[in-house]
One Martini backbone bead per residue (centre of mass of N, CA, C, O) as a GRO file, in nm:
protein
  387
    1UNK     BB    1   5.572  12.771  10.022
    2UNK     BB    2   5.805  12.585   9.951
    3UNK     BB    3   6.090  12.530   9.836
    4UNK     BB    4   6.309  12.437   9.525
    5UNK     BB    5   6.591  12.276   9.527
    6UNK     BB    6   6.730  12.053   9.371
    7UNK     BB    7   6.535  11.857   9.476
    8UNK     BB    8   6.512  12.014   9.779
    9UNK     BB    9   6.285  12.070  10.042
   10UNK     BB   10   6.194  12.396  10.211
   11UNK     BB   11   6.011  12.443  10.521
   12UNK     BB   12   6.237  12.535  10.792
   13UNK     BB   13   6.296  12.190  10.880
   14UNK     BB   14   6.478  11.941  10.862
   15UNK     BB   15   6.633  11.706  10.886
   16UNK     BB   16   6.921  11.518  10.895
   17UNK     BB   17   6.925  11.412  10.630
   18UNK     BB   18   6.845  11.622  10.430
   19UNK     BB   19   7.022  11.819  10.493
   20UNK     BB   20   7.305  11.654  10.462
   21UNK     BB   21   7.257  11.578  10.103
   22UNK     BB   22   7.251  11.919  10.056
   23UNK     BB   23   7.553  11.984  10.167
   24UNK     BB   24   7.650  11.772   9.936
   25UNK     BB   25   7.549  11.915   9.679
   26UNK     BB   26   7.472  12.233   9.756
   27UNK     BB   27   7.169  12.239   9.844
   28UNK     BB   28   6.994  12.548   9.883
   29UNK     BB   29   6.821  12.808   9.990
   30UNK     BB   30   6.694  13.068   9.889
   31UNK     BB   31   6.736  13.432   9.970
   32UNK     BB   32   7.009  13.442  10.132
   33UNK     BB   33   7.306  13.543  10.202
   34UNK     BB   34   7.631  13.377  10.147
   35UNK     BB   35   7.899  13.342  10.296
   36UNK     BB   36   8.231  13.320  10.283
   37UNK     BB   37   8.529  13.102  10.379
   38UNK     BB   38   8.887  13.149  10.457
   39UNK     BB   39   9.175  12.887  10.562
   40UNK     BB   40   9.545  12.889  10.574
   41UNK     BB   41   9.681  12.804  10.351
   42UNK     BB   42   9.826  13.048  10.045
   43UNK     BB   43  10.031  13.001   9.840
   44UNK     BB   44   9.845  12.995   9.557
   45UNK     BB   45   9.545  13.144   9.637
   46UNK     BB   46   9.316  12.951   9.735
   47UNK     BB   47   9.157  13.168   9.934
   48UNK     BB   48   9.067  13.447   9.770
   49UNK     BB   49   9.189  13.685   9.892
   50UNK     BB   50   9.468  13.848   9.717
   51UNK     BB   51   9.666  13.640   9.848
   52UNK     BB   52   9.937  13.441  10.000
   53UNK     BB   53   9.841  13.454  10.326
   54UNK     BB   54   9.797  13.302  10.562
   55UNK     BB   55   9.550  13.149  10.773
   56UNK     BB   56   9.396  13.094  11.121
   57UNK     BB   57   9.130  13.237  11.015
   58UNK     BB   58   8.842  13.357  10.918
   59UNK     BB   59   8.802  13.488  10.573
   60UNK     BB   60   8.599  13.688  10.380
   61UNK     BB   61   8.509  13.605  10.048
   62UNK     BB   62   8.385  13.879   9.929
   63UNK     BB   63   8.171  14.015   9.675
   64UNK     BB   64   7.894  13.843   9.640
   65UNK     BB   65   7.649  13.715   9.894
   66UNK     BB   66   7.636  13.424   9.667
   67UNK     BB   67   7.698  13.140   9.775
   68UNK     BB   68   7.665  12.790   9.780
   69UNK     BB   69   7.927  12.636   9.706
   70UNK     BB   70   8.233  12.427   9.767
   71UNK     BB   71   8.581  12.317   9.646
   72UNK     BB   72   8.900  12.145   9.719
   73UNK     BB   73   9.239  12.111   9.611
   74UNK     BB   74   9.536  12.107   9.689
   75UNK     BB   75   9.574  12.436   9.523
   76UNK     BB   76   9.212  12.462   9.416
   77UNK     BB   77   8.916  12.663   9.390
   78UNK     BB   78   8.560  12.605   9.394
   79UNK     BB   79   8.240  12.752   9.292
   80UNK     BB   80   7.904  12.850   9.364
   81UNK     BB   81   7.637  13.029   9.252
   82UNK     BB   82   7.287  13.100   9.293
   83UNK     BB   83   7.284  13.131   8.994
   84UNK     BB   84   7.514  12.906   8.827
   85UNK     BB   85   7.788  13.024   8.864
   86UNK     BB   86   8.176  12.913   8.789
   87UNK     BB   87   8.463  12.926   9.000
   88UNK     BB   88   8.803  13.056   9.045
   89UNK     BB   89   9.109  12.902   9.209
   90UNK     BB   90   9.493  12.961   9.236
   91UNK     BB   91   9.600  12.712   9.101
   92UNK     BB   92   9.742  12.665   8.736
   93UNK     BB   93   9.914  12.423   8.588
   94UNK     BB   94   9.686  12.250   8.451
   95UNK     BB   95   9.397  12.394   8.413
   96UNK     BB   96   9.182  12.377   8.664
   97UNK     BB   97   9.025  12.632   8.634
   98UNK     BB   98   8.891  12.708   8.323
   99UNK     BB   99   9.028  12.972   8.178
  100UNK     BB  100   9.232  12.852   7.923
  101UNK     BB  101   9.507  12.821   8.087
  102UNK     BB  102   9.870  12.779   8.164
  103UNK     BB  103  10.145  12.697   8.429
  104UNK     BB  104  10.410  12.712   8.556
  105UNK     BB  105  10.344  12.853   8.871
  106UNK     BB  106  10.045  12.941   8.879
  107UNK     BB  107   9.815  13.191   8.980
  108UNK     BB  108   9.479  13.279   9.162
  109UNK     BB  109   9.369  13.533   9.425
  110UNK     BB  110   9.109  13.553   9.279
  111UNK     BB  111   8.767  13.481   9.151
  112UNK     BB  112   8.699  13.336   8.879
  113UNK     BB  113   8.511  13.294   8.635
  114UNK     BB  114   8.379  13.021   8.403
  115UNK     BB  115   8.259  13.180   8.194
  116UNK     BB  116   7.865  13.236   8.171
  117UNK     BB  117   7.727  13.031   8.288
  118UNK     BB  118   7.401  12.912   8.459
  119UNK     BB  119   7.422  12.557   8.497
  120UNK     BB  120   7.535  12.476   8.741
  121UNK     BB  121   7.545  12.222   9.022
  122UNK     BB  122   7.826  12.062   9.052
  123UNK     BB  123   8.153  12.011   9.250
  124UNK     BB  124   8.471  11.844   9.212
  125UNK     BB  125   8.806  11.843   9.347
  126UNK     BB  126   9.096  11.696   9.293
  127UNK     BB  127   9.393  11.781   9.238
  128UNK     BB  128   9.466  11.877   8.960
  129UNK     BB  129   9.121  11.859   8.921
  130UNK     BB  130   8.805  11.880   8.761
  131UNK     BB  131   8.476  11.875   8.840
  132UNK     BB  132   8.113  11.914   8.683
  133UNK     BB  133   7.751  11.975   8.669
  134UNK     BB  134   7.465  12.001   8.516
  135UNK     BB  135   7.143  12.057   8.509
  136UNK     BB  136   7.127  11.825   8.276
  137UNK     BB  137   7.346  11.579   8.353
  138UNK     BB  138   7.587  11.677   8.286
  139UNK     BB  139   7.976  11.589   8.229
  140UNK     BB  140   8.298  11.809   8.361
  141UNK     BB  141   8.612  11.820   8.283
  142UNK     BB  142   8.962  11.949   8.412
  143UNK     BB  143   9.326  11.962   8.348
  144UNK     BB  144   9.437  11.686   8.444
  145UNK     BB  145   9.496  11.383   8.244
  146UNK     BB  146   9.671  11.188   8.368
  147UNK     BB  147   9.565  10.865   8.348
  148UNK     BB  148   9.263  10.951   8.272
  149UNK     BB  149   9.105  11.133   8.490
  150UNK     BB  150   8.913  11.292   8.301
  151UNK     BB  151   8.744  11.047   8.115
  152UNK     BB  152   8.839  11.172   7.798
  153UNK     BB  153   8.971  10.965   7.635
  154UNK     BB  154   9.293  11.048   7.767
  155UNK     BB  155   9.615  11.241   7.864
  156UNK     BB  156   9.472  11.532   7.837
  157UNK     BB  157   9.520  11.810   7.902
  158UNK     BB  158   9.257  12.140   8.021
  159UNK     BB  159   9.176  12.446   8.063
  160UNK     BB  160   8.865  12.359   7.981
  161UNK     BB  161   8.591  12.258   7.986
  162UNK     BB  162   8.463  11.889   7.938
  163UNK     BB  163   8.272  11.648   7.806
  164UNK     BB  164   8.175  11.354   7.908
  165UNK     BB  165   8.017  11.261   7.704
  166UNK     BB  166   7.642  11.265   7.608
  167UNK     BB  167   7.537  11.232   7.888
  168UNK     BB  168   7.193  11.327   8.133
  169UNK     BB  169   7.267  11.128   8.428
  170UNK     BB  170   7.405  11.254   8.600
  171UNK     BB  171   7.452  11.350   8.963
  172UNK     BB  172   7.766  11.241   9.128
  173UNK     BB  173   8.076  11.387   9.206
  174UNK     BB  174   8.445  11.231   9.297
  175UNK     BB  175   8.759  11.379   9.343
  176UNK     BB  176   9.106  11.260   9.331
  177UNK     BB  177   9.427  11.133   9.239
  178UNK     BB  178   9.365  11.083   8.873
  179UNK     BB  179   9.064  11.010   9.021
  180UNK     BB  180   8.682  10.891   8.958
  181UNK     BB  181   8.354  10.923   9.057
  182UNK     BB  182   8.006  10.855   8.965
  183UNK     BB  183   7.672  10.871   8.976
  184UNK     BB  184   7.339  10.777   8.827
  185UNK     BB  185   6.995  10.801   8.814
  186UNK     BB  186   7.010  10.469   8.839
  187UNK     BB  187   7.255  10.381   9.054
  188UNK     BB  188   7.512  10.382   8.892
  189UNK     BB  189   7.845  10.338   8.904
  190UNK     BB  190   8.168  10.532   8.804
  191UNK     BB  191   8.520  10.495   8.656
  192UNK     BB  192   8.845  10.643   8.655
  193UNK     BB  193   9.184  10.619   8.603
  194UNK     BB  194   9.388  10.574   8.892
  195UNK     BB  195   9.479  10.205   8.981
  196UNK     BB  196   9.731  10.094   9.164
  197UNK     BB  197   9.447  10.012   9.411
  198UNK     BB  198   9.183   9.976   9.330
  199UNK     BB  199   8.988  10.213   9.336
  200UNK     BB  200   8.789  10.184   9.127
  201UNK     BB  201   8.640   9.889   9.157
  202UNK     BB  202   8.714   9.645   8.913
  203UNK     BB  203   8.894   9.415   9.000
  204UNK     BB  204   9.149   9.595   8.920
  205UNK     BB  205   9.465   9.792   8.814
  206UNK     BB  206   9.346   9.924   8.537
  207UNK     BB  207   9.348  10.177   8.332
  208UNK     BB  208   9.160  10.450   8.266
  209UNK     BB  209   8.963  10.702   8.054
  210UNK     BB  210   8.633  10.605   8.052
  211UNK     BB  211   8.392  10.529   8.203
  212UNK     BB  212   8.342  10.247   8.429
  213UNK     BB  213   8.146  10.001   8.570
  214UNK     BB  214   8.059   9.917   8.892
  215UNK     BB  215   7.920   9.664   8.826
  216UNK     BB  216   7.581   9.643   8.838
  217UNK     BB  217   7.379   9.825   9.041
  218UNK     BB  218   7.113  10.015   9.155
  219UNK     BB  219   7.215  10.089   9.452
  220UNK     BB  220   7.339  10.350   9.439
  221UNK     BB  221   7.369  10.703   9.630
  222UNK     BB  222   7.718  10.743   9.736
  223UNK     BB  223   8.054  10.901   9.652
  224UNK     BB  224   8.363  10.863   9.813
  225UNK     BB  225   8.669  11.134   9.795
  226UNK     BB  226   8.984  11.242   9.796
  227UNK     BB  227   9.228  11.424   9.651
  228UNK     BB  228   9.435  11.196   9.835
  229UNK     BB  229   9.300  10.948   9.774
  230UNK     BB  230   9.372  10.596   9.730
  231UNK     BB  231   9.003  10.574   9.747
  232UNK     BB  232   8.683  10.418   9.852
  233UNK     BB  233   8.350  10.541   9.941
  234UNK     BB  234   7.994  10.386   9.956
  235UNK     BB  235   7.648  10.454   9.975
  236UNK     BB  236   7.339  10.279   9.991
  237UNK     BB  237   7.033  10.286  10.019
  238UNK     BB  238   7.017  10.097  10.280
  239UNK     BB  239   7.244  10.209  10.465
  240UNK     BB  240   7.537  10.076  10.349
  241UNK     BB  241   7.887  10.049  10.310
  242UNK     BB  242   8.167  10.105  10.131
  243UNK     BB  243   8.473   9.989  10.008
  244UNK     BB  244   8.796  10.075   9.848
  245UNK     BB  245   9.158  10.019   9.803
  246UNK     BB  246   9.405  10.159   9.982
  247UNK     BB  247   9.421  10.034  10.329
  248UNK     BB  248   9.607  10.162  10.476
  249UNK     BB  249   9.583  10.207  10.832
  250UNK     BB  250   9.262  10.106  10.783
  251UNK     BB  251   9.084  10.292  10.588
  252UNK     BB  252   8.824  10.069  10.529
  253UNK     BB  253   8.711   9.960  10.796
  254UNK     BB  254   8.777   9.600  10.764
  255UNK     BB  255   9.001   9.520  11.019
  256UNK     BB  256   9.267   9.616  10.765
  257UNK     BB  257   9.510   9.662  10.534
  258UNK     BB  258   9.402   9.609  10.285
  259UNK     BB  259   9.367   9.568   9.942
  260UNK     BB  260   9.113   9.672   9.745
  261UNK     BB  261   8.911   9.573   9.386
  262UNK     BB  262   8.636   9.569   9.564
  263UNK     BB  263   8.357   9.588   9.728
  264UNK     BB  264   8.331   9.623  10.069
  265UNK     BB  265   8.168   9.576  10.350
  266UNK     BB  266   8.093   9.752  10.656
  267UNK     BB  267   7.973   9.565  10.818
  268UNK     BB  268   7.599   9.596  10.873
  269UNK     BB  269   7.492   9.880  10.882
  270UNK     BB  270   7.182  10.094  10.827
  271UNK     BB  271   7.304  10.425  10.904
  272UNK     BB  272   7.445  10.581  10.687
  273UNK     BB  273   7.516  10.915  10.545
  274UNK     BB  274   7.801  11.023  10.549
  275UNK     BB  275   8.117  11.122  10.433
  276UNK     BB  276   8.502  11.152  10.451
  277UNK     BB  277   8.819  11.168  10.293
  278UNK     BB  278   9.166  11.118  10.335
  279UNK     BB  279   9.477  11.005  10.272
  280UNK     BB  280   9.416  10.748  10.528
  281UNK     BB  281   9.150  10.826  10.645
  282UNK     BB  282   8.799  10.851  10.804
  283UNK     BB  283   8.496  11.022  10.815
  284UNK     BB  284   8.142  11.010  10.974
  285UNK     BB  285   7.776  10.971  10.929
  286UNK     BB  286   7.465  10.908  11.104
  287UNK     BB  287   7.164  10.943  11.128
  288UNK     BB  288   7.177  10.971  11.457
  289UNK     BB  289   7.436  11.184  11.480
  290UNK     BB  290   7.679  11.065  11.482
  291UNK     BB  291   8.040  10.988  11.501
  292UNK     BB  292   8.309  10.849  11.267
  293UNK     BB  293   8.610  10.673  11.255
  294UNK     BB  294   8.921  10.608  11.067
  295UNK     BB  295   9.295  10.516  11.061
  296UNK     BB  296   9.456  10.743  11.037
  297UNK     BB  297   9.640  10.928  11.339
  298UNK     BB  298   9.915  11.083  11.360
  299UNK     BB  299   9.726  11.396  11.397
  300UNK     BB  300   9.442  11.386  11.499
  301UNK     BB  301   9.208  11.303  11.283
  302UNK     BB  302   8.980  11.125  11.435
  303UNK     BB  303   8.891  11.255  11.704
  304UNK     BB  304   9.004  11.078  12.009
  305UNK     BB  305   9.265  11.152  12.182
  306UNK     BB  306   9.441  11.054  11.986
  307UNK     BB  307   9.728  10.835  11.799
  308UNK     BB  308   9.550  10.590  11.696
  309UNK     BB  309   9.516  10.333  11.490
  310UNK     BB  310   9.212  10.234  11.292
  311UNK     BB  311   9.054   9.994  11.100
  312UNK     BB  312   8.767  10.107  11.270
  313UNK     BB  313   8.488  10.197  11.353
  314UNK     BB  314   8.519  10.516  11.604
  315UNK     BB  315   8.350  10.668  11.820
  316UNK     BB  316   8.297  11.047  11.854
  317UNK     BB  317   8.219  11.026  12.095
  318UNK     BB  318   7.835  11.112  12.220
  319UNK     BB  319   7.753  11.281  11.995
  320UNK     BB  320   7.415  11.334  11.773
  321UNK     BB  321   7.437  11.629  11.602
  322UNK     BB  322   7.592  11.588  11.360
  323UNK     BB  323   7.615  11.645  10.994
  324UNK     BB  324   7.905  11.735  10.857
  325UNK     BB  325   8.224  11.623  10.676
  326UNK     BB  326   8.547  11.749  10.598
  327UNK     BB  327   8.864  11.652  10.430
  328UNK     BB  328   9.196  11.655  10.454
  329UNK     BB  329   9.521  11.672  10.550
  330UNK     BB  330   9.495  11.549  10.867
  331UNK     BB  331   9.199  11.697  10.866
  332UNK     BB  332   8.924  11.842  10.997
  333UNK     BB  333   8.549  11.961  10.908
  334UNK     BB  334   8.236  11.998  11.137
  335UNK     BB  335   7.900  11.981  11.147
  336UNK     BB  336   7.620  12.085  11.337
  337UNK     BB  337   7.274  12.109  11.379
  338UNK     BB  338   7.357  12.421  11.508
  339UNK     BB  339   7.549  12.583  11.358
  340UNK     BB  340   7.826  12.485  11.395
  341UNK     BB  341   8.185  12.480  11.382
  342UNK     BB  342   8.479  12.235  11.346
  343UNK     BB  343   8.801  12.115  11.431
  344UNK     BB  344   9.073  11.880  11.377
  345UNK     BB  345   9.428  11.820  11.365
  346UNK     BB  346   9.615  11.934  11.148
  347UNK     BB  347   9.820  12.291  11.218
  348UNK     BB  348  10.053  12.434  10.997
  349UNK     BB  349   9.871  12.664  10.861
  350UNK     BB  350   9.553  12.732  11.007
  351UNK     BB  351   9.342  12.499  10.889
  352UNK     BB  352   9.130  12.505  11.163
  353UNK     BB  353   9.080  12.832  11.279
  354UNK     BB  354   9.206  12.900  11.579
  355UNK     BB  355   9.431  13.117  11.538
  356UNK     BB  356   9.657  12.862  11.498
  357UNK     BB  357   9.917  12.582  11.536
  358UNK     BB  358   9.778  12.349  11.636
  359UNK     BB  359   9.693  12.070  11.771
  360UNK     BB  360   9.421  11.832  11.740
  361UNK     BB  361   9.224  11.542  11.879
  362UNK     BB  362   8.974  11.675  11.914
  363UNK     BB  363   8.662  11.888  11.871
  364UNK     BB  364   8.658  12.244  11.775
  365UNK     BB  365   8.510  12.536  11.787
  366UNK     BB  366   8.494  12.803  11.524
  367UNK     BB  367   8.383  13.006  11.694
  368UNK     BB  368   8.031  13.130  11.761
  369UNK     BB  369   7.867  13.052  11.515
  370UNK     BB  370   7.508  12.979  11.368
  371UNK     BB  371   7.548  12.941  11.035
  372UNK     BB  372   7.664  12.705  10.920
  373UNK     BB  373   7.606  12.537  10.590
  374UNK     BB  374   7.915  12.494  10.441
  375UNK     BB  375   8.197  12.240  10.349
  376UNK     BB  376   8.577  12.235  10.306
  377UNK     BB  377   8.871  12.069  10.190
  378UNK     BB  378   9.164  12.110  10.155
  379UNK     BB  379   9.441  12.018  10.188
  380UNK     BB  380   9.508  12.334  10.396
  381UNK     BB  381   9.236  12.403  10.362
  382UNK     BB  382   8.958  12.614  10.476
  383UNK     BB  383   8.580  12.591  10.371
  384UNK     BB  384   8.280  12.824  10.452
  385UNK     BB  385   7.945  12.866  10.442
  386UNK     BB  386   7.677  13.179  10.561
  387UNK     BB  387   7.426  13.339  10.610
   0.00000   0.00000   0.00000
């Protein structure tokens, strides 16, 4: 019989659109060990690794190889394992770890679980926020509150988990620098925090402490935002794609620099499969395993061999295996449906994983294993988990 895993059946070949969304939740087969990696920045202790060393390869964080999901953000990254615990590690000056604790310049440099629950099913990481949803379907945030980032009706710091009011609908979040977003299991999206830029997607630039629903539409199936990010891509069930927020650079995909503070269609395709946002540039995946980016290039992030900014969305190479991508500051990492892992852009931390810090524009693969499950991007961090 097939396994059932956080709603997502496997047995034994995936297509590419179901791969593709399980490693978006963290949602994989349970059964076999997975081993977690990181490399790069390593200033706060953020790989996890029990020291502050720069890493310009992967190395393997500790044991037991029970690793799930990953998320990371500035300086702190969160996992959980296949039991359904919560884990942290990095920078905590603002209590983003849930340890209870906070201090400026503190950091622990090996994960430390987040109290005792097992029923964590999603997770991720803001700049200084951390985020969270649980088997049941709440909705959990701690760390930085300035600007009402954290959800809670307030600008309250936390150093551990905090629900955010008493709904058991959500499904996925993502978090900004400061704000998030997040889907719920009716189709419909919504924002809270730093709105600067139009980002919550509200008509608006008021902050809010709150979430608020972005419009009325209930097909909304997914929303993406990056740490560095002060815009928002989403994709609905038609699978067409939408920005909203900050548009410098061309970020938005939408053949211009302007910002926008409400949902604006990307071209007319409707077969978008999954995005990742960096500080002001995209890289998407499209059902039919294309890859594709847009935005800032000053460091060769779009992966197309140039340093050239594009406005609008740009295929990058002819190749159709492409499967999954995570956007750090400048630099990204992507998986293909053979399981190798690939990394292009800023490499000054050893953040591509190439064993150098040498920069590169177009998609270079990241050692032989063709094993690799689920990828991460801190800001100079990355991080990827493997069968």
């Amino acid at each position: 019989m097939p396994i059932i895993v956080t709603g997502v059946q496997y047995s034994g070949i995936w297509n590419l659109s179901s791969q593709a969304n399980a490693i978006a939740a963290g949602t994989w087969p349970v059964g076999s060990p997975k081993n977690l990696y990181s490399w790069g920045n390593n200033a706060n202790g953020q790989l996890g690794l029990g020291n502050t060393t720069n890493q310009s390869s992967p190395i393997q964080v500790g044991v037991p190889n029970t690793w799930l999901a990953v998320t990371s953000g500035y300086a702190h990254t969160l996992a959980t394992k296949t039991n359904g615990t919560l884990w942290a590690w990095g920078q905590n000056n603002y209590g983003q770890l849930g340890l209870g604790t906070s201090g400026a310049g503190t950091y622990i440099s090996s994960p430390v679980q987040i109290g005792s629950l097992t029923s964590w099913s999603s997770i991720s990481a803001g700049f200084y926020e951390s985020y969270a949803i649980k088997n049941d379907g709440s909705l959990w945030a701690w760390g930085y509150g300035r600007f009402g980032g954290l959800g809670l009706g307030n600008t309250t710091n936390y150093s551990s988990p905090k629900q955010i009011g008493s709904l058991t609908t959500w499904l996925k979040i993502a978090g900004g620098p400061y704000f998030a977003l997040a889907t719920k299991t009716d189709g419909t999206i919504w924002s809270w925090g730093f709105n600067y830029n139009g980002q919550l997607g509200l008509n608006n630039i008021t902050y809010y402490s709150s979430p608020k629903q972005i419009g009325a539409l209930t097909t909304w199936k997914n929303v993406f935002t990056g740490h560095s990010s002060n815009f928002a891509i989403a994709i609905k069930t038609d699978g067409t794609l939408w920005a909203w927020g900050k548009g410098t650079f061309g970020a938005l995909g939408l053949g211009n620099t302007t910002s926008y503070s409400s949902p604006k269609q990307v071209g007319s395709l409707t077969n978008w499969l999954n995005a990742s946002c960096n500080y002001s540039s995209v890289t998407s995946v499209k059902t039919d395993g294309s890859l594709w980016s847009w935005g800032n290039n000053s460091q060769g992030q779009l992966g197309i061999n140039n340093l050239t900014n594009y406005s609008s969305p740009k295929q990058v190479g002819s190749l159709t295996n492409w499967l999954n991508v995570s956007s750090g500051q400048y630099y990204n990492l992507s998986l293909k449906t053979d399981g190798t892992l690939w990394s292009w852009g800023q490499n000054s931390f050893g953040q591509l994983g190439l064993g150098n810090t040498t920069r590169y524009s177009s998609p270079k693969q990241i050692g032989a294993l063709t094993s690799w499950l689920t990828i991460a991007s801190g800001r100079y961090a990355g991080f990827a988990i493997t069968n």
